[in-house]
C-alpha positions, 0 to 999 in steps of 0.5 A: 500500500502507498503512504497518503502523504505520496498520493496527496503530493502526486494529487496536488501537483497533478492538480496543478498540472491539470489547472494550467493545462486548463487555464491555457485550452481556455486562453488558446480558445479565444482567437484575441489571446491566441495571436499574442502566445503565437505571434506572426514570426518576420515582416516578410512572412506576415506580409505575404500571407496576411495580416496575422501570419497564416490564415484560413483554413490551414490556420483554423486546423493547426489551432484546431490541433493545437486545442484538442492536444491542451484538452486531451493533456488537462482531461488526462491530468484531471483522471489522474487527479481522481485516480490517485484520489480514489486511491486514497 
């Protein structure tokens, strides 16, 4: 059997995994704060492919991408927090 004070640790830092991944699905989701974690890189890049860098559809997949990989990872960090909760 585990010792509580291992499985409350591993839950408490999973926990705070789990809130960050969450905290950063939720600011990705919102297209205003998206362009300023990924901003357009270079002058010349921005210039020939719009205003923002990348647009269009290749844009929206590579987000799209992008914010099911934050999900999935805070929705598995979140099982882990109830998995070694129920251990307890």
């Amino acid at each position: 059997m585990l010792s509580p004070g291992i499985l409350y640790t591993t839950t408490a830092l999973m926990a705070l995994v789990a809130a960050a991944c969450t905290v950063l699905c939720v600011v990705w989701s919102v297209p205003v704060w998206r362009r300023r974690l990924a901003p357009a890189r270079g002058t010349s890049a921005a210039s020939t492919l719009g205003a923002g860098g990348l647009s269009g559809w290749p844009a929206g997949v590579g987000s799209g991408l992008v914010s099911a990989g934050i999900a999935a990872s805070a929705l598995l960090a979140w099982y882990g927090v109830y998995c070694t909760l129920a251990a307890v």
